[in-house]
N, C-alpha and C positions, 0 to 999 in steps of 0.2 A: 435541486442539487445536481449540476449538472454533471453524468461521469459516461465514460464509454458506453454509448446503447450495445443495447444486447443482440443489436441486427436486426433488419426487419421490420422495423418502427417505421414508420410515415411519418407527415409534416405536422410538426404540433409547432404549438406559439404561445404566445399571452394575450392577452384579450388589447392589450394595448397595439398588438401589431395587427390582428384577426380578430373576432370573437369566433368565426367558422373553425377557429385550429386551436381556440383556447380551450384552458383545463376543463372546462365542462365537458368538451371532445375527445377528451385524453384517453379515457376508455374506449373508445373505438379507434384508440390505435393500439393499447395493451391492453388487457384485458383487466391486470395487474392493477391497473388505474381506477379502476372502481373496486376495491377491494375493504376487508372489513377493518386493516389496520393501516390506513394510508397518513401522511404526515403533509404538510405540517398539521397542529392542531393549537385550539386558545385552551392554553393551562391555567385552569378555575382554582386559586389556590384556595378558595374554601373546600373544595372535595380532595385538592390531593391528599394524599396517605405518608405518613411518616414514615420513613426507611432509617433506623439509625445506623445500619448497617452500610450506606452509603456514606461514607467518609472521604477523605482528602484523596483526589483526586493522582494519584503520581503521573510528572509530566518530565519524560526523560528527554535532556539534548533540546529541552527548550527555552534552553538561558543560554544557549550558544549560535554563533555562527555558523553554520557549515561549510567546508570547502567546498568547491563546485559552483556550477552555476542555476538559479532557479531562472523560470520562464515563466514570464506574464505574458497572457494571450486573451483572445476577444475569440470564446466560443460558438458565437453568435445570439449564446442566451445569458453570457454573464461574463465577468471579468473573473480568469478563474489562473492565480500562480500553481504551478506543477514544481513539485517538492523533490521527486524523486530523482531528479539528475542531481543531487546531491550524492557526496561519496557515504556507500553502503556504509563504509565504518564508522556513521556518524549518523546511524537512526533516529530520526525523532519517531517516537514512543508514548503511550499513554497505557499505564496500568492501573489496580488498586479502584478504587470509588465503586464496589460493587461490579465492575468487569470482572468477567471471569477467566479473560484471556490477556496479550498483548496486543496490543494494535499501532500499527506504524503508519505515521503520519504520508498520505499520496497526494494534496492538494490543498487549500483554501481558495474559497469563494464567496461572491458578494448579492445581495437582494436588495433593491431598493426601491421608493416611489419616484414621484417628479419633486416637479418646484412646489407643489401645494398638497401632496397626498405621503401618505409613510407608505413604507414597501418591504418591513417586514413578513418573515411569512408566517413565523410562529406571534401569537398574540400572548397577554398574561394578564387575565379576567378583562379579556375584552379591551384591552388595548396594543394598539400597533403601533411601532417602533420607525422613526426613517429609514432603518437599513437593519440588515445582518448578514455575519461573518460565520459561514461553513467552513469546520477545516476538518476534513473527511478520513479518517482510517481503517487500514485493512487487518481483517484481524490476520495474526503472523502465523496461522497456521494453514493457511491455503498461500500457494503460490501465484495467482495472478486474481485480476479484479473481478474476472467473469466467473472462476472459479468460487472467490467468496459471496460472490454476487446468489450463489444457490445454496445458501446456506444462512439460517436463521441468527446466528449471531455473525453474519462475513462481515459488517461493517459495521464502524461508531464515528458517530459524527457529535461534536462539539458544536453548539452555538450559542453566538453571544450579539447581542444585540445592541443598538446602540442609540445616544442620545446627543442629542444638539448642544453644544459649548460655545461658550464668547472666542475661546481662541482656538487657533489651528491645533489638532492632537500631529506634532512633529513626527512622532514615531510612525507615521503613513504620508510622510511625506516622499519616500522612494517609490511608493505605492500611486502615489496621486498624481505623482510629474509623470510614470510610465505611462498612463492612462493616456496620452498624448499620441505615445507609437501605437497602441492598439485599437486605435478608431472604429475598424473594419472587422466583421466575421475573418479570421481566418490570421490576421495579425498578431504575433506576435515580439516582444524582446526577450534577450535574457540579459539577465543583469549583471550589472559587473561584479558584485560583490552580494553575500548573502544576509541576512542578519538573522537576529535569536529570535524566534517565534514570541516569545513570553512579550518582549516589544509593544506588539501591535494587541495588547492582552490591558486586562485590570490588574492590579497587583495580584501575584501569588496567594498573596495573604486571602484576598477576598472569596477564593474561586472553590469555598469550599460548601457556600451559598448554593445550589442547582436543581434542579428537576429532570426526572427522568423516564423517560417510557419507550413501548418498542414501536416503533414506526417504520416506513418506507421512505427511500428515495422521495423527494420531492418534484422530479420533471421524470418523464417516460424512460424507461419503462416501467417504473414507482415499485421497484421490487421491494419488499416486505421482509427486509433484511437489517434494517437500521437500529443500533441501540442509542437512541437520544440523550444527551445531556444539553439541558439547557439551561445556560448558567444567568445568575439573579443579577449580578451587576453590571451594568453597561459600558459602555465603552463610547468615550466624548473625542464627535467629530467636531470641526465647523461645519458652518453651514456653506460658507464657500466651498470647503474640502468636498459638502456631499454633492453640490453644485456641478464641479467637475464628473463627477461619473453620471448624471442626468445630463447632461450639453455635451460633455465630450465622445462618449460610447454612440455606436449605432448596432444595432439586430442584424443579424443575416436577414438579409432581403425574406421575405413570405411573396410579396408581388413583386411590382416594377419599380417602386419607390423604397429609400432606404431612410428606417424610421428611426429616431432616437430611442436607444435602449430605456425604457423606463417603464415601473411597474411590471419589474420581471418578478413577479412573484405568484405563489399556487396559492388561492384560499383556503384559509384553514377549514381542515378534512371530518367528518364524524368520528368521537373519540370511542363510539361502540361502545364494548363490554371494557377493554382497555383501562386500565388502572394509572394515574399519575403517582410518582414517586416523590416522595421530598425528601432531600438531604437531611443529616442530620442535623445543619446549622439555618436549613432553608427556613425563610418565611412562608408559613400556612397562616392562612385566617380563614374566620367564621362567620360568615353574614347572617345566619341563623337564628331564630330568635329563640330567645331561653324557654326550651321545657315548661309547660304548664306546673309541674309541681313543683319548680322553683319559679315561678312568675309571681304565683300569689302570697308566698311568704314575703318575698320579697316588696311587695308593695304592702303587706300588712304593716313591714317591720318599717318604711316608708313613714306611711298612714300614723302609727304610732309615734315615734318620734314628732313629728309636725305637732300630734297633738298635744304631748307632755312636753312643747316648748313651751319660753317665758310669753306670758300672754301682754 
């Protein structure tokens, strides 16, 4: 999740550009990086824990357009739209679903694989997705990133992952032609016009589906400030669409060669002591096999039956 380093950081990368600067390296560039609650992680929904207290989600000024302009850029590690030149008096907002705070939307960003691998970064029991959509906020009670950045609840990040469709998902269609201007680390446009977040989203209706735990930043300095939500239903690209951000994106240089952005993703991290949360409407399941002292009633009552059939 790429956001303002904290200074001081050196050259990290993905294994797809280095392995010398990839995530296995990331600790010896913050310390932060190896720590006891790092993210991403794979959400075992046989162990997560029920939370009914996690409820719907409120998502404020995300069915609107905002005036202003947003800016799509090539960070060198991700394709990442910057929210916040939009005008203040049209906050996009996330409250309610177990936050305990406000948090105002600063950015959305992208994870992906190549032509033949997924590049999600969060899994769910062990399986990885083609892509996923960061859209990162601040909680509204510190005033700047680095501020909330020191602070256990400073930020919530939303992710939502996504799946392969027969047809283009239109609504990333302004998304997938800019990809064009920001080829380059360091490129970027803004756009002429902004749209409603909920857009480029599953329906409203669906997004009450999600999981939840407290994690880190996913790229350096992996601060340990993140409240996750990861929501259950995906979100349908093409396959052309995911095409374009694997061919068209390059990395900031790490050498002398300039490499196609792909496989910008962190492997999922040790989930520790750390507890998963499931929504009230989330899907949990049991791989589990039934308790000894309901196995053998149960194959008694079985056994019986068969035997007092018609013969």
């Amino acid at each position: 999740m790429p956001l303002p380093a904290s200074g001081g950081d050196g050259t990290w990368c993905y294994d797809s550009q280095d392995p010398k600067c990839g995530p296995l390296h990331w600790k010896d560039i913050s310390a932060s990086c190896g720590g006891q609650n790092q993210s991403p992680i794979n959400i075992d929904r046989r162990k997560a824990q029920r939370d009914r207290s996690l409820d719907e989600i409120l998502f404020e000024g995300y069915d609107q357009a905002p005036p202003g302009r947003w800016r799509l850029m090539n960070d060198g590690h991700s394709v990442v739209m910057k929210l916040d030149g939009a005008s203040a008096a049209e906050q996009i907002n996330i409250t309610k679903g177990g936050l305990q705070d406000t948090y105002r939307a600063l950015q959305f960003h992208f994870h992906w694989g190549d032509l033949h691998r997924n590049g999600s970064e969060h899994t769910i029991d062990g399986h990885q997705y083609p892509m996923e959509l960061h859209l990162v906020h601040m909680n509204t009670k510190y005033k700047t990133v680095n501020e909330a950045k020191g602070h256990p609840n400073g930020l919530a990040v939303l992710s939502f992952l996504f799946k392969i469709s027969d047809a283009d998902n239109t609504n990333y269609n302004t998304i997938v032609t800019g990809l064009r201007n920001v080829t380059h680390a360091e490129d970027y446009v803004d756009l002429a016009s902004t749209f409603s977040l909920s857009n480029l989203l599953p329906s409203m209706a669906l997004l009450s589906k999600y999981y939840r735990y407290m994690g880190s930043l996913t790229t350096p300095n992996c601060e340990e400030v993140v409240q996750w939500t990861v929501f259950e239903e995906k979100i349908p690209i093409s396959k052309s669409q995911m095409n374009e951000f694997v061919n068209t994106i390059y990395f900031k240089n790490v050498g002398m060669t300039s490499l196609k952005m792909t496989n910008n993703f962190r492997p999922p991290q040790p989930l520790h002591s750390r507890k998963v949360y499931a929504s009230k409407d989330a899907t949990i399941s049991c791989g589990c096999p039934l308790p000894v002292n309901l196995l053998f009633p149960l194959l008694l009552a079985i056994l019986v039956g068969q035997s007092s059939g018609p013969s």
